[in-house]
PDB file with one MODEL, atoms N, CA, C and O in Angstrom:
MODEL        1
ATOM      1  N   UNK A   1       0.822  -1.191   0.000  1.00  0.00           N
ATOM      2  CA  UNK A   1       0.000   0.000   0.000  1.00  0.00           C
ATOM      3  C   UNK A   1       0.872   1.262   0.000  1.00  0.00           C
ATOM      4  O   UNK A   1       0.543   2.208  -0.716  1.00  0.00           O
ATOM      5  N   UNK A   2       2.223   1.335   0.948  1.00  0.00           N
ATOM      6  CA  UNK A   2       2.949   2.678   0.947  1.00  0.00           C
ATOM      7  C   UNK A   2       3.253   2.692  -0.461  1.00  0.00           C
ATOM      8  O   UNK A   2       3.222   3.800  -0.997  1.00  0.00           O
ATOM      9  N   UNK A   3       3.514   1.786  -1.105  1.00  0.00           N
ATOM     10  CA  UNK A   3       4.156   1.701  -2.311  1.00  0.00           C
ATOM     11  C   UNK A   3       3.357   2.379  -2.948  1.00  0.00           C
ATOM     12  O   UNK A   3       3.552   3.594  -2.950  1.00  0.00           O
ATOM     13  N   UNK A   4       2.494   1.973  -3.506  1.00  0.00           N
ATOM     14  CA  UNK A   4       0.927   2.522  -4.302  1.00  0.00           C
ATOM     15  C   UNK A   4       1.232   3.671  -4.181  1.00  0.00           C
ATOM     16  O   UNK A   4       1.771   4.207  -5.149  1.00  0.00           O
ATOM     17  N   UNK A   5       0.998   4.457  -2.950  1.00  0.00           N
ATOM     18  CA  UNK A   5       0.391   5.946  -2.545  1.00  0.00           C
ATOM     19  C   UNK A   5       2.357   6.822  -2.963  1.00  0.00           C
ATOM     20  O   UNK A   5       2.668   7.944  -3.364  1.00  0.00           O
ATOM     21  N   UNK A   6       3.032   5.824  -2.664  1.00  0.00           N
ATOM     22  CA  UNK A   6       4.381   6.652  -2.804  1.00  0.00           C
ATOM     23  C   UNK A   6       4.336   7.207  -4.647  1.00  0.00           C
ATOM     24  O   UNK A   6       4.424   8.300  -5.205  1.00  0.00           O
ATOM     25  N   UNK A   7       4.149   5.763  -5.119  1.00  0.00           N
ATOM     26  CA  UNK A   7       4.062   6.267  -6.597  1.00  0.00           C
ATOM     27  C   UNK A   7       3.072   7.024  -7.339  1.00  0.00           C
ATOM     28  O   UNK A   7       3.368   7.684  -8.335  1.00  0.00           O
ATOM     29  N   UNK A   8       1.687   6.919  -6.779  1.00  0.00           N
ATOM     30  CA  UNK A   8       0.770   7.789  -7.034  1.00  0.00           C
ATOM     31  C   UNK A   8       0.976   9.812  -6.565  1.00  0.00           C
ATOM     32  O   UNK A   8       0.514  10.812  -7.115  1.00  0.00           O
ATOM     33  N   UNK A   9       1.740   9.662  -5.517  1.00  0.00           N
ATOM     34  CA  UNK A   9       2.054  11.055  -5.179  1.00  0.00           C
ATOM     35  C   UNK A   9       3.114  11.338  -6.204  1.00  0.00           C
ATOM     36  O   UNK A   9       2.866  12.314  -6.911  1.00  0.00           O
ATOM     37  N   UNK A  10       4.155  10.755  -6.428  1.00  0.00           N
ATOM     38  CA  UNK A  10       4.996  10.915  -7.384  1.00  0.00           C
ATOM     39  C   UNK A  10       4.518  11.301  -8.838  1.00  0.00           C
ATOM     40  O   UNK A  10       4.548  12.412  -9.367  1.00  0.00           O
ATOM     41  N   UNK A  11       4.238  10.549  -9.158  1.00  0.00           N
ATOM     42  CA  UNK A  11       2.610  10.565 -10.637  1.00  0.00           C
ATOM     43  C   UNK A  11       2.374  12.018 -10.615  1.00  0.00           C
ATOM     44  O   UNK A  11       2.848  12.868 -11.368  1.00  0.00           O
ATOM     45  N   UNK A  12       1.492  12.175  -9.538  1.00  0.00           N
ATOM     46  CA  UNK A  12       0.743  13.571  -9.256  1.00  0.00           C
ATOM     47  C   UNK A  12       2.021  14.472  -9.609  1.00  0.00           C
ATOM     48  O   UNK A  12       1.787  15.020 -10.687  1.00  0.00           O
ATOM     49  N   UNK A  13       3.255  14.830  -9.131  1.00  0.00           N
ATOM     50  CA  UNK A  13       4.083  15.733  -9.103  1.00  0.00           C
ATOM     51  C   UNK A  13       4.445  15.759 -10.854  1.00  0.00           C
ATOM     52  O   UNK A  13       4.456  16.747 -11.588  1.00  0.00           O
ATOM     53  N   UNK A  14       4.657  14.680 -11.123  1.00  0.00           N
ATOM     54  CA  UNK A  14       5.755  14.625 -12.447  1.00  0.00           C
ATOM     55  C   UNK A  14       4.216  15.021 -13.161  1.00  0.00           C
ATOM     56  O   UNK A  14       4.462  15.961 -13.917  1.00  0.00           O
ATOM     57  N   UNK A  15       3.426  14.847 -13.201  1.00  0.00           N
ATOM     58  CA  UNK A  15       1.915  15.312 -13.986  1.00  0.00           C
ATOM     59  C   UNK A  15       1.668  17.125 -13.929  1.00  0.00           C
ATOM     60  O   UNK A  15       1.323  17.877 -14.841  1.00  0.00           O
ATOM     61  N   UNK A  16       1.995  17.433 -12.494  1.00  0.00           N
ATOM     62  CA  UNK A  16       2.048  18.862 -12.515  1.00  0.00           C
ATOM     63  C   UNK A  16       2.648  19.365 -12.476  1.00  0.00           C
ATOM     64  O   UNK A  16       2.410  20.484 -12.022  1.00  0.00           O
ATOM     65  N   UNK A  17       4.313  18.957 -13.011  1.00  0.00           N
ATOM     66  CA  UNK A  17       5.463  19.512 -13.552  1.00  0.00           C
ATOM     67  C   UNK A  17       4.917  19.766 -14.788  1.00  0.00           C
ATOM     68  O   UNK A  17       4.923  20.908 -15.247  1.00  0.00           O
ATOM     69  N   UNK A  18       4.331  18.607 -15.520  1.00  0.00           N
ATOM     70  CA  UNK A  18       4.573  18.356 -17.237  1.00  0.00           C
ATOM     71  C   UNK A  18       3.236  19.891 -17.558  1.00  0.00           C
ATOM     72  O   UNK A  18       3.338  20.492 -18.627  1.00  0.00           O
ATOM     73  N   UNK A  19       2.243  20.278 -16.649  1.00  0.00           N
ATOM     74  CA  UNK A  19       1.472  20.788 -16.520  1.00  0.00           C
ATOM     75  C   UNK A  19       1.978  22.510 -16.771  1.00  0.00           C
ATOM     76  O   UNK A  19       1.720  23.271 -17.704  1.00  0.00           O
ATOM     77  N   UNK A  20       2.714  22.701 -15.636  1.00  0.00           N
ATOM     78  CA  UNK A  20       3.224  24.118 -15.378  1.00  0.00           C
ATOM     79  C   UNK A  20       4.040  24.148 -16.802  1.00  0.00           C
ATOM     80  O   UNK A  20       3.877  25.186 -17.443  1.00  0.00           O
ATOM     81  N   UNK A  21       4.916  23.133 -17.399  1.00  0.00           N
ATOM     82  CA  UNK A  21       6.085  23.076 -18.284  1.00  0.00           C
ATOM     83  C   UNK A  21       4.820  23.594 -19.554  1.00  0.00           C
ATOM     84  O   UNK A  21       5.019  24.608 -20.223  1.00  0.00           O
ATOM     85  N   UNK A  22       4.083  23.096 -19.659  1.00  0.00           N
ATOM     86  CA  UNK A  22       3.224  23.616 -21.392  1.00  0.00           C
ATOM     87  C   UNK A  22       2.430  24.668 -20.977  1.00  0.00           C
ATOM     88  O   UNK A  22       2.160  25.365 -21.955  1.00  0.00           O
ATOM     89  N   UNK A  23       1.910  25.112 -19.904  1.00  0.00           N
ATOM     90  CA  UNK A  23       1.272  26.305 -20.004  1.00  0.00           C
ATOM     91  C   UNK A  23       2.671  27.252 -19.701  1.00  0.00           C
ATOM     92  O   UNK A  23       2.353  28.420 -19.926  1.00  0.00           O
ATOM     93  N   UNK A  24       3.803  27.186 -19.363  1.00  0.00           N
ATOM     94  CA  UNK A  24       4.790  28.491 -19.760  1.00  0.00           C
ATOM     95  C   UNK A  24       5.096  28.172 -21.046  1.00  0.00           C
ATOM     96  O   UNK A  24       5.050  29.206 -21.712  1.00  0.00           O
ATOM     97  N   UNK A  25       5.423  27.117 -21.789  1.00  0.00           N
ATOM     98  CA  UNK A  25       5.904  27.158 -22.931  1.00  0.00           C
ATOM     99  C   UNK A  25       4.647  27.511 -23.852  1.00  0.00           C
ATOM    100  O   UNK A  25       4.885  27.723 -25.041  1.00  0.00           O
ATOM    101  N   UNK A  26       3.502  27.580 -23.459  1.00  0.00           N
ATOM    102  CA  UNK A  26       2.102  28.312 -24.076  1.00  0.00           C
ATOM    103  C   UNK A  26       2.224  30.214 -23.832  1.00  0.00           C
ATOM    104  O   UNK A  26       2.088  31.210 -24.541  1.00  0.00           O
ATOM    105  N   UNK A  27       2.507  29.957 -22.615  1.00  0.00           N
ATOM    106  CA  UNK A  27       2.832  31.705 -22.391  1.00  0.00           C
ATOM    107  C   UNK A  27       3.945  32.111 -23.255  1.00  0.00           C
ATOM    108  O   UNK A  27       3.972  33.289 -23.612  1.00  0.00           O
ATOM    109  N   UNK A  28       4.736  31.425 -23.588  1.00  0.00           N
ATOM    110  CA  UNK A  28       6.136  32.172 -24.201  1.00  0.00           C
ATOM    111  C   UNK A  28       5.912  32.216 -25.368  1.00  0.00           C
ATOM    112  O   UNK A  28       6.273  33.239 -25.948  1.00  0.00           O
ATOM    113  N   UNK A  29       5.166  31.023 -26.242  1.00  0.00           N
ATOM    114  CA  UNK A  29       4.614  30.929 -27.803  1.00  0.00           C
ATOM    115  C   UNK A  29       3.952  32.266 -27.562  1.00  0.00           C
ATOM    116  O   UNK A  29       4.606  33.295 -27.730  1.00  0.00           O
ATOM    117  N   UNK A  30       2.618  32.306 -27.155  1.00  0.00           N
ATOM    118  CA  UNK A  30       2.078  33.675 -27.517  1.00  0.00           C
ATOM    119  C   UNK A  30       2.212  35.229 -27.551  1.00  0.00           C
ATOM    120  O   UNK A  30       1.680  36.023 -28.327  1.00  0.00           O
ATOM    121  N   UNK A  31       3.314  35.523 -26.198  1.00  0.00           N
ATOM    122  CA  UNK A  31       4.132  36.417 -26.196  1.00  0.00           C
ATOM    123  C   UNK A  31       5.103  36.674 -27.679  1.00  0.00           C
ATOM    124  O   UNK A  31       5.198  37.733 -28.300  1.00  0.00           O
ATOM    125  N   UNK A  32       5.646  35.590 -27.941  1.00  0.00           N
ATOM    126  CA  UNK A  32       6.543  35.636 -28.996  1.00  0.00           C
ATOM    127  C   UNK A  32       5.970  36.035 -30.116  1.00  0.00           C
ATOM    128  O   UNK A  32       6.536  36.773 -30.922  1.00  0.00           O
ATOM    129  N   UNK A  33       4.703  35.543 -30.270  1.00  0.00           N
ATOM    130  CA  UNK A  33       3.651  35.669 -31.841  1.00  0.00           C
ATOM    131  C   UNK A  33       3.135  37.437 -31.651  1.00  0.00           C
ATOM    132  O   UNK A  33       3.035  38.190 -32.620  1.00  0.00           O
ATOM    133  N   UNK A  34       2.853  37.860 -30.210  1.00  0.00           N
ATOM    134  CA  UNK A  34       2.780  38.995 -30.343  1.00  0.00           C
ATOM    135  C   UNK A  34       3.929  40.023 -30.786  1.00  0.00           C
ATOM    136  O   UNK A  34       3.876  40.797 -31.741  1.00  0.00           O
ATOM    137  N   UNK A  35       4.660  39.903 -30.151  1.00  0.00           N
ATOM    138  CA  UNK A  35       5.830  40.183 -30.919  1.00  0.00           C
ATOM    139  C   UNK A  35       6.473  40.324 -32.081  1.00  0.00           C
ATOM    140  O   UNK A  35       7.150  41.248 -32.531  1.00  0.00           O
ATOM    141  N   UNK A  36       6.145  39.205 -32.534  1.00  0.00           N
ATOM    142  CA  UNK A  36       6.046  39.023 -34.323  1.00  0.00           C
ATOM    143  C   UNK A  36       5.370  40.034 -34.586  1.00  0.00           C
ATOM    144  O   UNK A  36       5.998  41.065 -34.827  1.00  0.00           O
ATOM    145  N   UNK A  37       3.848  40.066 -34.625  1.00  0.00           N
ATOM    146  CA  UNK A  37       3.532  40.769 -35.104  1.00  0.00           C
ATOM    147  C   UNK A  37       3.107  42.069 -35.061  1.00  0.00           C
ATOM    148  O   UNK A  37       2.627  42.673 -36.020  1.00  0.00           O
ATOM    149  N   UNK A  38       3.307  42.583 -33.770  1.00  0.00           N
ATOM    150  CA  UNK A  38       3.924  44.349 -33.514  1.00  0.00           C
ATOM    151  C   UNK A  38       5.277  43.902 -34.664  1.00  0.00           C
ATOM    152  O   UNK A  38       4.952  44.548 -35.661  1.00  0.00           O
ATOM    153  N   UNK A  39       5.992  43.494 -34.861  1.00  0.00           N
ATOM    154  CA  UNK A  39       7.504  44.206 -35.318  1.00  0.00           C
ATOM    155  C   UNK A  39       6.918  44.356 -36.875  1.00  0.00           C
ATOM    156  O   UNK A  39       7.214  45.333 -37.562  1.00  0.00           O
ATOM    157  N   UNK A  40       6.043  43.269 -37.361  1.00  0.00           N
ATOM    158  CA  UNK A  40       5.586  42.988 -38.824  1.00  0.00           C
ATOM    159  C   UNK A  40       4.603  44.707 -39.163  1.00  0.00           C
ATOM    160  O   UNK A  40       4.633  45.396 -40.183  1.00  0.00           O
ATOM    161  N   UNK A  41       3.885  44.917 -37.964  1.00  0.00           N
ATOM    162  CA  UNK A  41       3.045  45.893 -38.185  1.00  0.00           C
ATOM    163  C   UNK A  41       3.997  46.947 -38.121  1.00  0.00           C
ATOM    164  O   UNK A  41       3.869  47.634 -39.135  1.00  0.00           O
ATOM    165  N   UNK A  42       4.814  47.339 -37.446  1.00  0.00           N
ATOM    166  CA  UNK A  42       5.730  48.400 -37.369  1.00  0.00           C
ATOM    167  C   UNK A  42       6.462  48.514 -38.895  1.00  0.00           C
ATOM    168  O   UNK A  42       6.686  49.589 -39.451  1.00  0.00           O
ATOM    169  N   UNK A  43       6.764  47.269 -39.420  1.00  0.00           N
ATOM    170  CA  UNK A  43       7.866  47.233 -40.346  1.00  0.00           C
ATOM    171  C   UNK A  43       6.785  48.155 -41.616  1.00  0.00           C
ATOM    172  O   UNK A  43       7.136  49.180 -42.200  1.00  0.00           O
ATOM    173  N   UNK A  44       5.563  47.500 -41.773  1.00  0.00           N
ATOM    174  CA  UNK A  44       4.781  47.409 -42.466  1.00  0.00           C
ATOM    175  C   UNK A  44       4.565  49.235 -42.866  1.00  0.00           C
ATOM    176  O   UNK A  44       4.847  49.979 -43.805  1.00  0.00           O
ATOM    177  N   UNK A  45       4.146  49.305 -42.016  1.00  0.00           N
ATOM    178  CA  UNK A  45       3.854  51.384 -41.625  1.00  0.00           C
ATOM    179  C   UNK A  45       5.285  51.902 -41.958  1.00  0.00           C
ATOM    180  O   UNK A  45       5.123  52.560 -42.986  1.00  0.00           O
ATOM    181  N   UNK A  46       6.473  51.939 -41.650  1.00  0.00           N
ATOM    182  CA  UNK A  46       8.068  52.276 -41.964  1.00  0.00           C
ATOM    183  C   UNK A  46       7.743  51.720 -43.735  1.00  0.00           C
ATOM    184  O   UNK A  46       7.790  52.766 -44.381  1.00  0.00           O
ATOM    185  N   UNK A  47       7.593  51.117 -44.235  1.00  0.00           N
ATOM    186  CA  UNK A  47       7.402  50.864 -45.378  1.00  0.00           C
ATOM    187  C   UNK A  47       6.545  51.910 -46.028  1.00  0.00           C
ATOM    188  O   UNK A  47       7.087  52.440 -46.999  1.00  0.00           O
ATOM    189  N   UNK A  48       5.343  52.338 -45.733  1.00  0.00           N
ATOM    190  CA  UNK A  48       4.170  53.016 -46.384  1.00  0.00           C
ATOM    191  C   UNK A  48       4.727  54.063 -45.509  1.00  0.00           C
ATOM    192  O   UNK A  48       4.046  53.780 -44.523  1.00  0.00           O
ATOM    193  N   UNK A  49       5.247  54.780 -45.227  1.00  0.00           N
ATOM    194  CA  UNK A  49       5.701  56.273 -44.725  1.00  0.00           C
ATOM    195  C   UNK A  49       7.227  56.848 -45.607  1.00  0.00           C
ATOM    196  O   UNK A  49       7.437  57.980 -46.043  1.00  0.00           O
ATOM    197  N   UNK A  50       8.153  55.607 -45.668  1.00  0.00           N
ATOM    198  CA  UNK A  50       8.928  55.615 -47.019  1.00  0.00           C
ATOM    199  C   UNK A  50       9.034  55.806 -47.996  1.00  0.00           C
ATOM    200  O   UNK A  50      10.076  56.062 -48.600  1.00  0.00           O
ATOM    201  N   UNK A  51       7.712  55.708 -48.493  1.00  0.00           N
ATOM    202  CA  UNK A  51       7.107  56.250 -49.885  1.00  0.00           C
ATOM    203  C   UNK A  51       6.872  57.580 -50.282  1.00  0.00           C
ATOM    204  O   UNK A  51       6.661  58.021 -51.411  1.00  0.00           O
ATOM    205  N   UNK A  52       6.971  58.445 -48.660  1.00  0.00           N
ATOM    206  CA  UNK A  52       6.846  59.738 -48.782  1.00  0.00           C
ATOM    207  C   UNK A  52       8.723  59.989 -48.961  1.00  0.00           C
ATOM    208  O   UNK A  52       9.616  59.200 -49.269  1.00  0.00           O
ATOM    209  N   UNK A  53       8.739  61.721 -48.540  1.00  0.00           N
ATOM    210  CA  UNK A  53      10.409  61.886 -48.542  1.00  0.00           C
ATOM    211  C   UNK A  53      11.048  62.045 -47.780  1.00  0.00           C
ATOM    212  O   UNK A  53      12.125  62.631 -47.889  1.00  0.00           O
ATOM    213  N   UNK A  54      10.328  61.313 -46.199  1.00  0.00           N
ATOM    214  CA  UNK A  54      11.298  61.465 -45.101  1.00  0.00           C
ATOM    215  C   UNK A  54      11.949  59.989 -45.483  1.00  0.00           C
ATOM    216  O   UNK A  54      11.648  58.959 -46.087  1.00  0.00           O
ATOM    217  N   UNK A  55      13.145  60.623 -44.660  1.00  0.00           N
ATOM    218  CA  UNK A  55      14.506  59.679 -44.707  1.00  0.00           C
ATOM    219  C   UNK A  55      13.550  58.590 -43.385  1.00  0.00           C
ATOM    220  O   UNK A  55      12.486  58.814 -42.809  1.00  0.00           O
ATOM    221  N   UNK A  56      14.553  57.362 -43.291  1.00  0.00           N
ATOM    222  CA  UNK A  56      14.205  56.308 -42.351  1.00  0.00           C
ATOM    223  C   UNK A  56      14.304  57.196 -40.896  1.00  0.00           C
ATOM    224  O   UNK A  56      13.275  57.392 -40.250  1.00  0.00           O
ATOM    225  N   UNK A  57      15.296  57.588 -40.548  1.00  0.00           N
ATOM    226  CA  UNK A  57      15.204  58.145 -39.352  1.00  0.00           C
ATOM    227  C   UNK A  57      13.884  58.867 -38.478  1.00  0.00           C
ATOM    228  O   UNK A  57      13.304  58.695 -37.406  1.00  0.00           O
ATOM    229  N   UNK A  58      13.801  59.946 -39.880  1.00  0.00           N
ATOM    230  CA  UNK A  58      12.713  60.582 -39.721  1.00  0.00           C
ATOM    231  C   UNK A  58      10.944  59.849 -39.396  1.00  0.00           C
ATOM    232  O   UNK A  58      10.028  60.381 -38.768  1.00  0.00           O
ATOM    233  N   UNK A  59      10.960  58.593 -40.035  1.00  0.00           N
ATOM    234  CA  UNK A  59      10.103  57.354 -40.338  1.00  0.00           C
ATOM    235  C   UNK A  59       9.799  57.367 -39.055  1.00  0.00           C
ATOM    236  O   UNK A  59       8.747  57.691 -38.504  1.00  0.00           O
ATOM    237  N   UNK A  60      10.789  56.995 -38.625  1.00  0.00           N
ATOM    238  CA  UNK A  60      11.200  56.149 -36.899  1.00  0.00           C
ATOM    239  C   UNK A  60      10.523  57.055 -35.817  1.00  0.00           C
ATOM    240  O   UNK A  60       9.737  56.742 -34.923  1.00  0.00           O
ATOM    241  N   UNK A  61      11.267  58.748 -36.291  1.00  0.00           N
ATOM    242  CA  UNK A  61      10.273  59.474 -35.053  1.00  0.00           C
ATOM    243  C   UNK A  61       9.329  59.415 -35.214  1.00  0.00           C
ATOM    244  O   UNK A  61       8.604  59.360 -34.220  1.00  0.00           O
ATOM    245  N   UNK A  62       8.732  59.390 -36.522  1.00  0.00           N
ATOM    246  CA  UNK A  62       7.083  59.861 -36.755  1.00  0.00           C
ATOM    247  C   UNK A  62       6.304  58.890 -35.746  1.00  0.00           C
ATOM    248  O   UNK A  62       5.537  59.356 -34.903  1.00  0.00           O
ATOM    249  N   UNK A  63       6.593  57.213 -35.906  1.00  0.00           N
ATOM    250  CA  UNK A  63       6.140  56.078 -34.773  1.00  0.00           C
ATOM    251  C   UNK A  63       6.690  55.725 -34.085  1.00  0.00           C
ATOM    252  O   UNK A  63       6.583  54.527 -33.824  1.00  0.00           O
ATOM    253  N   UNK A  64       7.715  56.630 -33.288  1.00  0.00           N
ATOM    254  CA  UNK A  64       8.115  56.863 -31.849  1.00  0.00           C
ATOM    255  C   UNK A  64       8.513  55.469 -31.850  1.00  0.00           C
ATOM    256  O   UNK A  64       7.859  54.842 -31.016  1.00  0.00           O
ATOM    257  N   UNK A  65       9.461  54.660 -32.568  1.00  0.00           N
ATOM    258  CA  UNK A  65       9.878  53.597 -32.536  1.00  0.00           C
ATOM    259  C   UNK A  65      11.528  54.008 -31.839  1.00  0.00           C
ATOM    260  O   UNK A  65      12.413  54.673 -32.376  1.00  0.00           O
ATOM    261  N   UNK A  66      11.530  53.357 -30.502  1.00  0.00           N
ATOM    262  CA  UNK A  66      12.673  53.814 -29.705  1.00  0.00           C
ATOM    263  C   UNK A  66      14.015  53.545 -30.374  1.00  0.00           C
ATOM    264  O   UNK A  66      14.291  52.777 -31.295  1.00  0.00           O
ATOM    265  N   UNK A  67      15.060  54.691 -29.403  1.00  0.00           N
ATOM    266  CA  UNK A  67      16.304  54.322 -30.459  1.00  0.00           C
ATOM    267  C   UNK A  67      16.879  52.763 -30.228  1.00  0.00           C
ATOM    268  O   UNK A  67      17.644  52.195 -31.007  1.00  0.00           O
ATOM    269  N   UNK A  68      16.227  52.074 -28.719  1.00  0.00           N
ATOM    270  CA  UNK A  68      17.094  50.739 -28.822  1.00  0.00           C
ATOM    271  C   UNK A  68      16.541  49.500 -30.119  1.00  0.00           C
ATOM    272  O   UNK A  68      16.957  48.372 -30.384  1.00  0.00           O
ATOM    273  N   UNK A  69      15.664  50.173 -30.589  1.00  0.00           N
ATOM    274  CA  UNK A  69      14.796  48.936 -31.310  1.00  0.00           C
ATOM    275  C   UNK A  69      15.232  49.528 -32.968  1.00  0.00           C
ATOM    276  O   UNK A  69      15.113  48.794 -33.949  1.00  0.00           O
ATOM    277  N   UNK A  70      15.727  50.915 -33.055  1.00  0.00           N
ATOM    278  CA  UNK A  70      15.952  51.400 -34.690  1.00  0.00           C
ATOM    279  C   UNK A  70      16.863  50.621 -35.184  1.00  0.00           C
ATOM    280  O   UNK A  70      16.503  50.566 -36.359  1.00  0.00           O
ATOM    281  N   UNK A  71      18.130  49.749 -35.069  1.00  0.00           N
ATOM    282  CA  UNK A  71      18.926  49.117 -35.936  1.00  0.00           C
ATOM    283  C   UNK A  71      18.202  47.600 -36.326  1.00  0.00           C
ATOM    284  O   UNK A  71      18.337  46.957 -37.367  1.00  0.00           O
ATOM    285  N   UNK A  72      17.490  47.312 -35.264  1.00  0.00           N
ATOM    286  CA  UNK A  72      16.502  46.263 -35.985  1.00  0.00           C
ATOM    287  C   UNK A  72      15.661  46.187 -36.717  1.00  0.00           C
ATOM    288  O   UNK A  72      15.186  45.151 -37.180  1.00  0.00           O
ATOM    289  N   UNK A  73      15.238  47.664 -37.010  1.00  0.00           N
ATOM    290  CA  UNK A  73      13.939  48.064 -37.855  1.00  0.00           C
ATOM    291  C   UNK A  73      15.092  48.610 -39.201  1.00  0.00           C
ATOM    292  O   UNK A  73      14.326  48.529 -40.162  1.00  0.00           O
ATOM    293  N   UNK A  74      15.818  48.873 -39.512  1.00  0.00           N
ATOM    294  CA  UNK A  74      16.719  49.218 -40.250  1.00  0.00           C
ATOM    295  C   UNK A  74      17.049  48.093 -40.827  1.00  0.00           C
ATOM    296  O   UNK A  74      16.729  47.977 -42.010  1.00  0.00           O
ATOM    297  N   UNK A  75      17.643  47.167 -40.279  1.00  0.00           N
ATOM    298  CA  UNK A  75      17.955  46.153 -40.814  1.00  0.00           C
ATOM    299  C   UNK A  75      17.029  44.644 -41.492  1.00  0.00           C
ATOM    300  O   UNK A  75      17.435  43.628 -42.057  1.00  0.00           O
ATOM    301  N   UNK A  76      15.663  45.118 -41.104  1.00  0.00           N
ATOM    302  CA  UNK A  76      14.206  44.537 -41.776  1.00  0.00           C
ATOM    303  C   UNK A  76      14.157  45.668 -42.813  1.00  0.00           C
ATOM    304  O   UNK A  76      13.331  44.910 -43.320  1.00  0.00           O
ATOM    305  N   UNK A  77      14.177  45.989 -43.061  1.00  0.00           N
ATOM    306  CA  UNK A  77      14.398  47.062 -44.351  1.00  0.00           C
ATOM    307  C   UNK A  77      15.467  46.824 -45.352  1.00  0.00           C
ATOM    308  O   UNK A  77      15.319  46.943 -46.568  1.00  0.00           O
ATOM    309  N   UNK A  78      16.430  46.518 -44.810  1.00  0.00           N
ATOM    310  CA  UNK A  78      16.993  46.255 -46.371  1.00  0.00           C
ATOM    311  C   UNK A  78      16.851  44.926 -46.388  1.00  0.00           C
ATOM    312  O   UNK A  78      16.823  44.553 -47.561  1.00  0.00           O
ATOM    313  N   UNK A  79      16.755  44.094 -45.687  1.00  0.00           N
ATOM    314  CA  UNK A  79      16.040  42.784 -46.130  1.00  0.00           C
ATOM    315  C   UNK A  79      14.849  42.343 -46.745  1.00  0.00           C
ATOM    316  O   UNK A  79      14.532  41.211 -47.110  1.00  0.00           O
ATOM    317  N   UNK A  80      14.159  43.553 -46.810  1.00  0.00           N
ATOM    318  CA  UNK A  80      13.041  43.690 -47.796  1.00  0.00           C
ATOM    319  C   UNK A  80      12.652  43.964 -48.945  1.00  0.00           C
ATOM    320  O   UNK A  80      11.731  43.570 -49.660  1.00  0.00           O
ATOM    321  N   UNK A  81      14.003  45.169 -49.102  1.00  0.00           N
ATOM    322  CA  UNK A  81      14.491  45.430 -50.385  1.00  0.00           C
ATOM    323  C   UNK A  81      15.016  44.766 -51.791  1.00  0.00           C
ATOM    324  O   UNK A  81      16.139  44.267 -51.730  1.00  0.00           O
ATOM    325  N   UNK A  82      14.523  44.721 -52.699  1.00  0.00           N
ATOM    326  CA  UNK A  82      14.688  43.592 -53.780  1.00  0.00           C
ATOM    327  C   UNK A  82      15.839  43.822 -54.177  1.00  0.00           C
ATOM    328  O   UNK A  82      16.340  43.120 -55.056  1.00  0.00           O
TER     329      UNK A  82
ENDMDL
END
């Protein structure tokens, strides 16, 4: 019987390890997808504001896109470029 209940408590733990383990790795997928797609929507608008004759910089203030995040948005730009 200790046996039983030893491995059944055990069970229980390794069950609500595996538990906590996919709902953070669920939290981190969706965080990440948001992410994606703020940067896609950002890139997207820097694209259609380009078309006018401000320079990129200028782009950047217009949507207050901070200076730590401008060399990444710079550099989705010429990767876009044909």
């Amino acid at each position: 019987m200790s046996c039983n209940l030893s491995e059944a408590i055990e069970e229980r733990g390794i069950n609500k390890g595996i538990d906590i383990g996919i709902n953070k790795g669920i939290d981190i997928g969706i965080n990440k997808g948001i992410d994606i797609g703020i940067n896609i929507g950002t890139l997207h608008s820097l694209q259609s504001i380009l078309k006018t004759p401000l320079s990129p910089d200028q782009a950047m203030d217009l949507i207050d896109i901070p200076e730590s995040e401008r060399a990444k948005f710079l550099e989705l730009l010429k990767q876009q470029q044909p």
